[in-house]
C-alpha positions as MATLAB code, in Angstrom:
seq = 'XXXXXXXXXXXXXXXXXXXXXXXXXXXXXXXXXXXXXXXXXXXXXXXXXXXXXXXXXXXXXXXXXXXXXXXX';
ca = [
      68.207  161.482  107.316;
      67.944  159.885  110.472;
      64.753  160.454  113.065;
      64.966  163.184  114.806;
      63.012  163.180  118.848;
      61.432  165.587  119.866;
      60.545  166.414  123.668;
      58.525  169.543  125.564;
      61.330  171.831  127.222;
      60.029  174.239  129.770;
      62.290  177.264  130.429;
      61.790  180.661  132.492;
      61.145  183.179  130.244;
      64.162  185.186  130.668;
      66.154  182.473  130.143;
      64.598  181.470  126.973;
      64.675  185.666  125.750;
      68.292  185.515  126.189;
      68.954  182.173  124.302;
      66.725  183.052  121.375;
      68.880  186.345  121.518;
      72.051  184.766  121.507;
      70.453  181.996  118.624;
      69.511  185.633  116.105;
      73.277  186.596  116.791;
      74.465  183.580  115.383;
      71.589  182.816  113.026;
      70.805  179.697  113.975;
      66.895  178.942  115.176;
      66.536  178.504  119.181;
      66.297  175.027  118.595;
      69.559  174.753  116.648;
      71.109  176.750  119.475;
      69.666  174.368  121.873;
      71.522  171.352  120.469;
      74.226  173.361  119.830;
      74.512  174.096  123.225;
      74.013  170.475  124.086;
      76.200  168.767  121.932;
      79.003  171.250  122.988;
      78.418  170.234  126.632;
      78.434  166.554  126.196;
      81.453  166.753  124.135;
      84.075  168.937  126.884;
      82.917  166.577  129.446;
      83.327  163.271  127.013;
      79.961  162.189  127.104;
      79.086  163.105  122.956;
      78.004  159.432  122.280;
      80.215  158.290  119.296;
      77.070  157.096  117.141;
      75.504  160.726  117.624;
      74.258  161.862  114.332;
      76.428  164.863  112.840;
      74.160  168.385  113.900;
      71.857  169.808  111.041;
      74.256  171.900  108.228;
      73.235  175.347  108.578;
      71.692  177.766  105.807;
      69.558  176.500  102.598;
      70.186  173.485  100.762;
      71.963  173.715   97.410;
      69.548  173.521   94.405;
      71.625  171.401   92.517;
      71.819  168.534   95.360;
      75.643  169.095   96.075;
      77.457  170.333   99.133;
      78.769  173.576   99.970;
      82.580  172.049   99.380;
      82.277  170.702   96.395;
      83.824  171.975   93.414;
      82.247  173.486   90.335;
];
């Protein structure tokens, strides 16, 4: 898996209560709602770069290694 940077983002408080809201109604983290957010935005105004790693699958792993397509 590739690197992953990490940065300090400083938010009002309200703003980050309703985002971490919003995140828990889609169960995702706040982080993962963050990028999600992000990656959304740079995409509708065409600025996703095309190397951009794909975002983070969501929910546990598989024990057995495979993905959540695959057959059985």
């Amino acid at each position: 898996m590739a690197s992953r940077k990490s940065f300090l983002l400083r938010l009002d408080p309200a703003v980050h209560d309703a985002l971490a809201r919003w995140a828990g109604d889609e169960l995702r983290s706040t982080n993962a709602q963050v990028e999600f957010l992000l990656r959304k935005a740079l995409a509708e105004a065409g600025r996703l770069p095309e190397d951009a790693g794909k975002p983070a699958r969501r929910g546990r792993p598989r024990k057995d290694g495979g993905t959540a397509g695959d057959a059985d």
